[in-house]
N, CA, C and O of each residue as an XYZ file, in Angstrom:
564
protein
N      -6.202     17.446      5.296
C      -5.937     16.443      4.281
C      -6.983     16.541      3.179
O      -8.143     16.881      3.410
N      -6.623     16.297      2.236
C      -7.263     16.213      0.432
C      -7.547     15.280      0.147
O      -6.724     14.584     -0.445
N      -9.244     14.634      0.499
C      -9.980     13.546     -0.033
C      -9.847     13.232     -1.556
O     -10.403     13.974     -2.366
N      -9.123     12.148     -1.968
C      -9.142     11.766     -3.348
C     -10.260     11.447     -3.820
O     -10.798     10.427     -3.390
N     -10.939     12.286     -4.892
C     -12.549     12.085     -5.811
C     -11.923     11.053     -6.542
O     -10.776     10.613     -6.620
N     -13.244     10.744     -7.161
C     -13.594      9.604     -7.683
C     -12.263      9.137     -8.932
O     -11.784      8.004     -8.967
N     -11.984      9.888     -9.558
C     -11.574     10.021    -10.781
C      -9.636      9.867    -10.583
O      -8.758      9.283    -11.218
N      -9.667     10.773     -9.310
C      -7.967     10.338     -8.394
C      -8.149      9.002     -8.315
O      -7.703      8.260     -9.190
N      -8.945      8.468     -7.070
C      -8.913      7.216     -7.157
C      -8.729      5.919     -7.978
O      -7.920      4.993     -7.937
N     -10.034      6.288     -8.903
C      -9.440      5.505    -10.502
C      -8.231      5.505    -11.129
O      -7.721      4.445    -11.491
N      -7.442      7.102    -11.391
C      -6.018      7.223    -12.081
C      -5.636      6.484    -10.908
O      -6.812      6.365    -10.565
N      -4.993      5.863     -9.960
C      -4.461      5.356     -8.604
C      -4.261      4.174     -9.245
O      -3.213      3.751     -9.732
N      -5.585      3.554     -9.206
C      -5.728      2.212     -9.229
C      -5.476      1.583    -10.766
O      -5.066      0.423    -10.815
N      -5.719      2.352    -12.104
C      -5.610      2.127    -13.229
C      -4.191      2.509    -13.630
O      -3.794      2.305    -14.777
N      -3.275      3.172    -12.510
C      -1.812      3.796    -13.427
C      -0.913      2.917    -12.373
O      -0.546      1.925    -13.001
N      -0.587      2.885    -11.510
C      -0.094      2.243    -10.132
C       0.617      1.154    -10.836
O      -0.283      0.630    -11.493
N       1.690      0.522    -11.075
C       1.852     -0.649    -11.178
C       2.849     -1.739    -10.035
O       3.236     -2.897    -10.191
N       2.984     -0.992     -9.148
C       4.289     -1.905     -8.000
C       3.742     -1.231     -6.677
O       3.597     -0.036     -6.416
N       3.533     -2.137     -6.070
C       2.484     -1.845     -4.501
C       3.230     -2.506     -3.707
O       3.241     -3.736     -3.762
N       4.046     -1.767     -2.761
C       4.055     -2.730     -1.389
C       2.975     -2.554     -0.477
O       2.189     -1.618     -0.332
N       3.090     -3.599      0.082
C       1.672     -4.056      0.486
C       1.757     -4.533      2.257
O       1.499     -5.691      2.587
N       2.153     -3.460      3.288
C       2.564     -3.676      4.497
C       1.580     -4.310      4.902
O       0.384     -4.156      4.652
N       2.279     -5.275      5.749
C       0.969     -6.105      7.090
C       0.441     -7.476      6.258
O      -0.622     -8.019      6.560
N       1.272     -7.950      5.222
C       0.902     -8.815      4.416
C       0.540     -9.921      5.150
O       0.966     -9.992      6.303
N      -0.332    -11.014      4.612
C      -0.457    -12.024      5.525
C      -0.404    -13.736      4.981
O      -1.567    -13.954      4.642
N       0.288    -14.827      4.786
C      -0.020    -15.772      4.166
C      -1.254    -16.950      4.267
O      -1.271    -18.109      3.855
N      -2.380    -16.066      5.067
C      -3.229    -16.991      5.297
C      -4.597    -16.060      4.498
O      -5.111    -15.006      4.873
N      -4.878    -16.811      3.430
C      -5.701    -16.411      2.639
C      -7.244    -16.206      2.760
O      -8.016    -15.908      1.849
N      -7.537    -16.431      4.094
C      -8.831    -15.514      4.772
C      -8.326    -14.205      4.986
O      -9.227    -13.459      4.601
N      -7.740    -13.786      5.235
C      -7.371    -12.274      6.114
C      -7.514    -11.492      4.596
O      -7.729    -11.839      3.434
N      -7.282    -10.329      5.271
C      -7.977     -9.428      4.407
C      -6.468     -8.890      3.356
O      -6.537     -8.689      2.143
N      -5.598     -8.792      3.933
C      -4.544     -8.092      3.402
C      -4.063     -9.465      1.913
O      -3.503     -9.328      0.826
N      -4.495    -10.367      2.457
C      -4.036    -11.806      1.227
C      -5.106    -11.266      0.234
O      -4.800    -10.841     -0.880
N      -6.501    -11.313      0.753
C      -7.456    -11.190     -0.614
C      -6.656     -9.899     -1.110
O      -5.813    -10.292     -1.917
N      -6.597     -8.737     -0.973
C      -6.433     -7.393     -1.406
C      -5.160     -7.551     -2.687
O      -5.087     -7.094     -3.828
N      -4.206     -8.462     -1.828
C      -3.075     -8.654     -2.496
C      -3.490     -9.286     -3.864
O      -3.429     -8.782     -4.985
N      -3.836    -10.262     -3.559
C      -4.718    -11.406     -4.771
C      -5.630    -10.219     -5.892
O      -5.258    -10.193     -7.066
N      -6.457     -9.558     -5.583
C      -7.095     -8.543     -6.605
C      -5.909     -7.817     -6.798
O      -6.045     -7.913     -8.017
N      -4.830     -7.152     -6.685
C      -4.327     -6.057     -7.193
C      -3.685     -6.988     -8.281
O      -3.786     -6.754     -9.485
N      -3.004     -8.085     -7.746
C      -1.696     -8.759     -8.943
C      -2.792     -9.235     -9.826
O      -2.554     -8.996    -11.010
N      -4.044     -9.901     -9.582
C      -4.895    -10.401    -11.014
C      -5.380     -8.979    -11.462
O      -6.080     -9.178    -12.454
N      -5.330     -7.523    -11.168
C      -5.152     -6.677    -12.128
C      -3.843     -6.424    -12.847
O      -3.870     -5.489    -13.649
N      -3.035     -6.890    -12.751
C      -1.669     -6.878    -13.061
C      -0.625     -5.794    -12.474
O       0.303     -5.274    -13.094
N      -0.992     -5.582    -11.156
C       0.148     -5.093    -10.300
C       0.603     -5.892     -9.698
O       0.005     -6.843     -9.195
N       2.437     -5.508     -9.603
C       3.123     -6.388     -8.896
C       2.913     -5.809     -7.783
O       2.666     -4.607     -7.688
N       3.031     -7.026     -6.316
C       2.996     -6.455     -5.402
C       3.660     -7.589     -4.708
O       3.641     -8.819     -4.764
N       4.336     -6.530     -3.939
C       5.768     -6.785     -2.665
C       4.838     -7.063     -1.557
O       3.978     -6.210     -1.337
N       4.872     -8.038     -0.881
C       4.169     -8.422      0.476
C       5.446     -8.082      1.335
O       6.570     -8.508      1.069
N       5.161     -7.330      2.309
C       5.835     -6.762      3.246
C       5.673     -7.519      5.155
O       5.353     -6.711      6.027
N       5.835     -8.484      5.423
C       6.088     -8.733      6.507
C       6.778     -9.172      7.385
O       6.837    -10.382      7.163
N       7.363     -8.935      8.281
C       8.873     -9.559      8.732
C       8.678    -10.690      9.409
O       9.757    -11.282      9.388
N       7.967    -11.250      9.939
C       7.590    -12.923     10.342
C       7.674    -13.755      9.233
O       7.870    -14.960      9.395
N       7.532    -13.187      7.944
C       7.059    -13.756      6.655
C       8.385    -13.813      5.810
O       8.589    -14.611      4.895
N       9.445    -12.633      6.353
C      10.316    -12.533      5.476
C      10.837    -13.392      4.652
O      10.752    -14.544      5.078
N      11.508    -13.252      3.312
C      12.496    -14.467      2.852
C      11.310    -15.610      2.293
O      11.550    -16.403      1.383
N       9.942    -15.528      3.048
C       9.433    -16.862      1.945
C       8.814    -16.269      0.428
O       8.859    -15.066      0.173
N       8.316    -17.136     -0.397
C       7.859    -16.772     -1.434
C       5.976    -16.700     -1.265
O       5.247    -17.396     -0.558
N       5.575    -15.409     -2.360
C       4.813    -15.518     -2.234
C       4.173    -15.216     -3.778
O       4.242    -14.056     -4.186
N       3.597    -16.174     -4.574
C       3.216    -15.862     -6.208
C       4.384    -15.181     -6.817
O       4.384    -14.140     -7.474
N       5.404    -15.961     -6.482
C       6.517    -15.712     -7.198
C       7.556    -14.438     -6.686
O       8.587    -14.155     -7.295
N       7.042    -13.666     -5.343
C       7.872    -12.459     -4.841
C       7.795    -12.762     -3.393
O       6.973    -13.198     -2.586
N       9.606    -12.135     -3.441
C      10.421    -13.072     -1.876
C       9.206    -11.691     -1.229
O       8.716    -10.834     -1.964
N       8.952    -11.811      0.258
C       8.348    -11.267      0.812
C       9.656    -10.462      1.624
O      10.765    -10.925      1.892
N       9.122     -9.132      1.901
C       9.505     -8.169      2.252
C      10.155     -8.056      3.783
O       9.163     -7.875      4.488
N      11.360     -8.073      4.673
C      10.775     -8.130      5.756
C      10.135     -6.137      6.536
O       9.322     -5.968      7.444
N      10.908     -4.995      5.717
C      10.571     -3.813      5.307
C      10.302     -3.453      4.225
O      10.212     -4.123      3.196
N      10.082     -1.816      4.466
C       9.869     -0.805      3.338
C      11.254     -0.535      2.607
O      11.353     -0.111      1.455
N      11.973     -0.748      3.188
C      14.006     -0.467      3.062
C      13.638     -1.755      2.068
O      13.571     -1.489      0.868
N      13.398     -3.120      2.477
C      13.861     -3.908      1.605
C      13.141     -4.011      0.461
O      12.982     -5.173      0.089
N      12.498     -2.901     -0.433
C      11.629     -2.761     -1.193
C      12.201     -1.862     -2.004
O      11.935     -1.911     -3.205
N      13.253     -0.697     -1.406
C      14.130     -0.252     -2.001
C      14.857      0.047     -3.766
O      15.993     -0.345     -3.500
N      14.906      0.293     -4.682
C      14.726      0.569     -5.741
C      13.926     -1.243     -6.592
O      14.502     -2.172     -7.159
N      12.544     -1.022     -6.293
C      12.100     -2.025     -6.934
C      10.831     -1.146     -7.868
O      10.109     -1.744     -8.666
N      10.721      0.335     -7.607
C       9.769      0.958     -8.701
C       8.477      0.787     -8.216
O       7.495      0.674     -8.950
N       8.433      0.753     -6.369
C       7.210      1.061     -5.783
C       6.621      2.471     -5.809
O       7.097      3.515     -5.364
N       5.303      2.210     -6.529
C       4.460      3.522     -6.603
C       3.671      3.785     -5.593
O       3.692      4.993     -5.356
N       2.702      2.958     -4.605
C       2.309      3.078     -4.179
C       2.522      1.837     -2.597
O       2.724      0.630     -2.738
N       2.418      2.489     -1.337
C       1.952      1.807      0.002
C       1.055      1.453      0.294
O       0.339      2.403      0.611
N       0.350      0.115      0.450
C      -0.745     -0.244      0.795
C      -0.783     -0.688      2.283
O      -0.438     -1.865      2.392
N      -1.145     -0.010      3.624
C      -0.949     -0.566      4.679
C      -1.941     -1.081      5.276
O      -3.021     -0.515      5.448
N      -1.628     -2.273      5.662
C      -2.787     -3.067      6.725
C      -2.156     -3.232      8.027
O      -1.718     -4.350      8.302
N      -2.055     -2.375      8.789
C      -1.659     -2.046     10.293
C      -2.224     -1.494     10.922
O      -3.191     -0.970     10.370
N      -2.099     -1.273     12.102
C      -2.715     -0.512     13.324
C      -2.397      0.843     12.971
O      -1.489      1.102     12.181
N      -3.228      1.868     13.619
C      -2.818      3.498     13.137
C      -1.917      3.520     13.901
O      -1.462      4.640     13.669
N      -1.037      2.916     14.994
C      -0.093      3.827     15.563
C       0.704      3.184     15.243
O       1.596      3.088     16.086
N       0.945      2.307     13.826
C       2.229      2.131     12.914
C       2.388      3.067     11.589
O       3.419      2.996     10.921
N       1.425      3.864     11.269
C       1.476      4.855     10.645
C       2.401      5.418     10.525
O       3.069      5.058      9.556
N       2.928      6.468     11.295
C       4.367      7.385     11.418
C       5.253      6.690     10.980
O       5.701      6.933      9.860
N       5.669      5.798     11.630
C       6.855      4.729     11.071
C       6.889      4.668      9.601
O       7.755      5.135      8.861
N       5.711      3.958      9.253
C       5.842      3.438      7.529
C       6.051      4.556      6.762
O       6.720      4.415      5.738
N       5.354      6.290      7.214
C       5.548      7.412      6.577
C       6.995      7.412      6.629
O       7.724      7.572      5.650
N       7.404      7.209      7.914
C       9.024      7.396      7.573
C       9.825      6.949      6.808
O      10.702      7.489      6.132
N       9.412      5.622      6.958
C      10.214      4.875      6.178
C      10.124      4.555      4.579
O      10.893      3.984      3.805
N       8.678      5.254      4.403
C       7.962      5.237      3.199
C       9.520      6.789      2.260
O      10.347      6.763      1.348
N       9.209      7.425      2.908
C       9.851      8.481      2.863
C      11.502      8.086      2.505
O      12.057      8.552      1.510
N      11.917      7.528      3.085
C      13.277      7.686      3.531
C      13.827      6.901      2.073
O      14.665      7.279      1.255
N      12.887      5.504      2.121
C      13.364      4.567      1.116
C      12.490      4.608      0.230
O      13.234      3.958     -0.504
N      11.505      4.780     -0.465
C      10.879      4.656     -1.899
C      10.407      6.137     -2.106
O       9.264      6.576     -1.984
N      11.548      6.802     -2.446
C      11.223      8.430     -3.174
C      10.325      8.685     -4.304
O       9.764      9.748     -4.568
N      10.211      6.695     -5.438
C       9.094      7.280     -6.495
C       7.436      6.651     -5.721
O       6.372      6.429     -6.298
N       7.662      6.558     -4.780
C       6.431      6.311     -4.241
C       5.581      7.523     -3.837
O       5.910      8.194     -2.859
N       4.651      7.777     -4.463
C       3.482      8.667     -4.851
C       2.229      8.384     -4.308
O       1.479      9.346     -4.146
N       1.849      7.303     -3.999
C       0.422      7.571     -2.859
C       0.661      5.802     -1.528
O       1.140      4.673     -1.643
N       0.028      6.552     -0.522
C      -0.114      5.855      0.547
C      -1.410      5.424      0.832
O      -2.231      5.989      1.555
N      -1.513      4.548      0.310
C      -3.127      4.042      1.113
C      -3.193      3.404      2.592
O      -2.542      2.679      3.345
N      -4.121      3.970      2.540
C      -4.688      3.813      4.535
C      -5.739      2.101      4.496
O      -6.539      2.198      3.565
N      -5.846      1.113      5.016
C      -6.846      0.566      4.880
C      -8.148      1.271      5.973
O      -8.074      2.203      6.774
N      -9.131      0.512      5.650
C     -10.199      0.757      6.751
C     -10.005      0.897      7.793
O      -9.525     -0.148      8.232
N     -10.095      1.636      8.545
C     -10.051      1.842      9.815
C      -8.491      2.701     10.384
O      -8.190      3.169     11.482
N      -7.565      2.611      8.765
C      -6.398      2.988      9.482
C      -5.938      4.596      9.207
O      -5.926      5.251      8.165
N      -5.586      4.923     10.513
C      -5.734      6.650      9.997
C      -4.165      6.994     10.965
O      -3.617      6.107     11.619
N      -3.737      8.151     10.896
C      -2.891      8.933     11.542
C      -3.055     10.435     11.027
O      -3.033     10.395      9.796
N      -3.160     11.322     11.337
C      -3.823     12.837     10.762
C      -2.282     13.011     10.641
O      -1.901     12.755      9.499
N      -1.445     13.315     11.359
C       0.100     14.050     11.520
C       1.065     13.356     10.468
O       1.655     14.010      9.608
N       1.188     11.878     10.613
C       1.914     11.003      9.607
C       1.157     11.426      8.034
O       1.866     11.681      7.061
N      -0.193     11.451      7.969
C      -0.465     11.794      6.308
C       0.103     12.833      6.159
O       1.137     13.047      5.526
N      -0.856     13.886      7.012
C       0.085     15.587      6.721
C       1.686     15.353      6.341
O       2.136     15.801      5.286
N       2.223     14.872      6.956
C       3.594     15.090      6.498
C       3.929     13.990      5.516
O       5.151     13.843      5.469
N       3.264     13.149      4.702
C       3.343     12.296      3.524
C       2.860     13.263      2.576
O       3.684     13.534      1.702
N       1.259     14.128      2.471
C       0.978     15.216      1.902
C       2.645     16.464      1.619
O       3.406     16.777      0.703
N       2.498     16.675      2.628
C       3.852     17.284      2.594
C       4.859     17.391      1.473
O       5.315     18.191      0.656
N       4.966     15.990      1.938
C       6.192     15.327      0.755
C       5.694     15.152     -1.052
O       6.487     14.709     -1.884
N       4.500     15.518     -1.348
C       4.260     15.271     -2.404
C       3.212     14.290     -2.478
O       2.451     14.367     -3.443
N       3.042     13.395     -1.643
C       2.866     12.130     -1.910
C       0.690     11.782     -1.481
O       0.032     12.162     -0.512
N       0.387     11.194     -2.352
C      -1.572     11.276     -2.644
C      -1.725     10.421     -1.360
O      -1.130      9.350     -1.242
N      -2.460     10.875     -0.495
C      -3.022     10.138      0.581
C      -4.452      9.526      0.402
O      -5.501     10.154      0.257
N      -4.267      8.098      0.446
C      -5.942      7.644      0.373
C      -6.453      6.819      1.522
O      -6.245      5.606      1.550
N      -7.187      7.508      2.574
C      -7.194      6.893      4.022
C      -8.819      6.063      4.521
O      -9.852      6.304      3.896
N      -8.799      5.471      5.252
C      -9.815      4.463      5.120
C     -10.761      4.022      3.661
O     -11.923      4.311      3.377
N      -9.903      3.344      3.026
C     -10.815      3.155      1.992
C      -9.619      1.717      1.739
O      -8.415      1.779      1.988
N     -10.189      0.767      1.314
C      -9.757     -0.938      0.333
C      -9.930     -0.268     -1.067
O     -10.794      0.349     -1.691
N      -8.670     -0.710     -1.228
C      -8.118     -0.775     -3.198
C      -9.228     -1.978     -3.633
O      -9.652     -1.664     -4.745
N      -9.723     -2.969     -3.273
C     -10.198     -3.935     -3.601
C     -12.235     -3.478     -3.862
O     -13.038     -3.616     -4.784
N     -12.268     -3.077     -2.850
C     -13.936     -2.291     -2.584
C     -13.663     -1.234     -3.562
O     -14.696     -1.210     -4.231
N     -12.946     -0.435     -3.984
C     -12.493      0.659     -4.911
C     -12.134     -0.004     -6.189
O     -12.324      0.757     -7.138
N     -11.748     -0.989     -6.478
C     -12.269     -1.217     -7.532
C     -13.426     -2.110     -8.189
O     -13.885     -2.217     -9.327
N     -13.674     -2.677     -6.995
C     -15.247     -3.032     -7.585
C     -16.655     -2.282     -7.567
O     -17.622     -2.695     -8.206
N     -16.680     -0.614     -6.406
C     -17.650      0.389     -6.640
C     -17.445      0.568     -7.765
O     -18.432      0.485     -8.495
N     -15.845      0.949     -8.534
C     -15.880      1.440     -9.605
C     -15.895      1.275    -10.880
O     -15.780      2.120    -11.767
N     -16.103     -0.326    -10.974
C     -15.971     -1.200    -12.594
C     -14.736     -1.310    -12.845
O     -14.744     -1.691    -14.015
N     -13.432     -1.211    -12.453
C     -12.582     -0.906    -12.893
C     -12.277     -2.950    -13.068
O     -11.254     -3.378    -13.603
């Protein structure tokens, strides 16, 4: 796999504008709510993706209960906050249903070597243990 430098990262976070955002959470300690909260006050929309959650609103977007139901909404990028051995899945499904989706972010701690390879594969920028949120505040952005 192909560590995104500094400058990938930035184009990511500065061009990106529609993020689903798996593992979403409506309780605004957890980590996946703050993350969400910094991307949309940079002005990305972002699809909260959770199926316990489905159907409610969240800052104005019905929540997701999949990646399918995200489906031609002009997601560029996956933001996942899951366990690594939900990885494969979301590649799949990342795959199957959002074709202009172009990079997958990993949060901290979340990895799968085989599921990136074959997101790499597909075209698509892998950015694995690293927060969009910590990434853009190392970087001024």
């Amino acid at each position: 796999m192909t560590e995104p430098n500094d400058l990938q990262i930035r184009n990511i976070l500065t061009g990106v504008k529609t993020v689903a955002l798996v593992g979403w959470s409506p309780d605004p300690t957890r980590p996946s709510h703050g993350v969400a909260e910094v991307l949309r006050r940079r002005g990305i929309r972002v699809l909260p993706v959770n199926p316990g959650q489905a159907d409610h609103d969240w800052q104005g977007e019905r929540v997701r209960a999949s990646l399918a139901d995200c489906a031609g909404e002009g997601v560029e990028m996956v933001d996942v906050f899951r366990r690594s051995d939900a990885v494969a899945g979301i590649v799949t499904e990342m795959l199957a249903n959002l074709p202009e989706a172009r990079v997958l972010w990993l949060q901290l701690g979340v990895g799968d070597p085989a599921a990136e390879a074959r997101a790499e594969a597909a075209g698509v920028t892998v950015v694995a243990n690293r927060c969009p949120a910590i990434e853009i505040r190392r970087l001024g952005l």
